[in-house]
C-alpha positions as CSV (number, residue, x, y, z in Angstrom):
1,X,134.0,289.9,61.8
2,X,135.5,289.3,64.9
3,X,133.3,288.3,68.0
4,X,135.2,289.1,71.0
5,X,136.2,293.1,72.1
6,X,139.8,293.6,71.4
7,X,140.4,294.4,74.9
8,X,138.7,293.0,77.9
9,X,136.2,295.4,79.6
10,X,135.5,294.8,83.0
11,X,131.6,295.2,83.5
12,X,130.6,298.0,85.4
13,X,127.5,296.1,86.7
14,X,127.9,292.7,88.2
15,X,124.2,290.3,88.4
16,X,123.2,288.5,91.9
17,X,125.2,285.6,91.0
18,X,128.6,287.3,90.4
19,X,127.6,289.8,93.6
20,X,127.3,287.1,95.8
21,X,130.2,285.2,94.4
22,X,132.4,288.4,94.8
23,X,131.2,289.2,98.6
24,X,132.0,285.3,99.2
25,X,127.8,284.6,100.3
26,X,125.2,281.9,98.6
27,X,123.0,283.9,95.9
28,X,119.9,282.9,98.0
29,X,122.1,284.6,100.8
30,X,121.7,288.2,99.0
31,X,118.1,287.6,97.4
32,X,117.0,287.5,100.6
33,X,118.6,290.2,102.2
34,X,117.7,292.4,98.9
35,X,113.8,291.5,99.8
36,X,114.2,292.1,103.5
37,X,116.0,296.0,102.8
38,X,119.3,294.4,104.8
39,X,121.5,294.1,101.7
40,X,124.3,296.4,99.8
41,X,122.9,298.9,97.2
42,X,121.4,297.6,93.7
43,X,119.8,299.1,90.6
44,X,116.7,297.8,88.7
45,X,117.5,298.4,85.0
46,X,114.0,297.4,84.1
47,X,113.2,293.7,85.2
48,X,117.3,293.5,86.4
49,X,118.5,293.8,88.9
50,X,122.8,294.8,88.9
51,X,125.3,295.9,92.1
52,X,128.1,297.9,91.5
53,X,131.5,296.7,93.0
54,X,131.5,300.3,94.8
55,X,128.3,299.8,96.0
56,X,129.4,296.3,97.1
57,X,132.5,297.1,98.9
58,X,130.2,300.4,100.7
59,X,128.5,297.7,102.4
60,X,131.1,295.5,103.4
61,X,133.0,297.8,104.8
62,X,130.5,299.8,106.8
63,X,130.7,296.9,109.1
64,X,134.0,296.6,109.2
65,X,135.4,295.6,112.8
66,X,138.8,296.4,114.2
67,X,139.9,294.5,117.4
């Protein structure tokens, strides 16, 4: 029985580690920000907590400065 999918899925839901990795801060960075309200979007899917690259890329942008 094979152990892998036969095609890569890209996971919908990314974990603090790979959100902070993909926004380019330290994982401490976001945990704090999460506890302080400052941070990008997240679900809790029971004790976990997940971003969505949408969600992710909301936030980044809203900031967004044009010189």
């Amino acid at each position: 029985m094979p152990t892998e999918a036969p095609h890569p899925i890209e996971p919908r839901y990314l974990d603090t580690a790979d959100a902070a990795w993909y926004l380019g801060l330290a994982k401490h960075t976001l945990e704090c920000w999460r506890s302080a309200g400052i941070g990008p979007a997240y679900s809790r899917l029971g004790r976990l907590i997940r971003y969505t690259k949408d969600d992710l890329k909301a936030w980044a942008d809203r900031d967004r400065v044009a010189s």
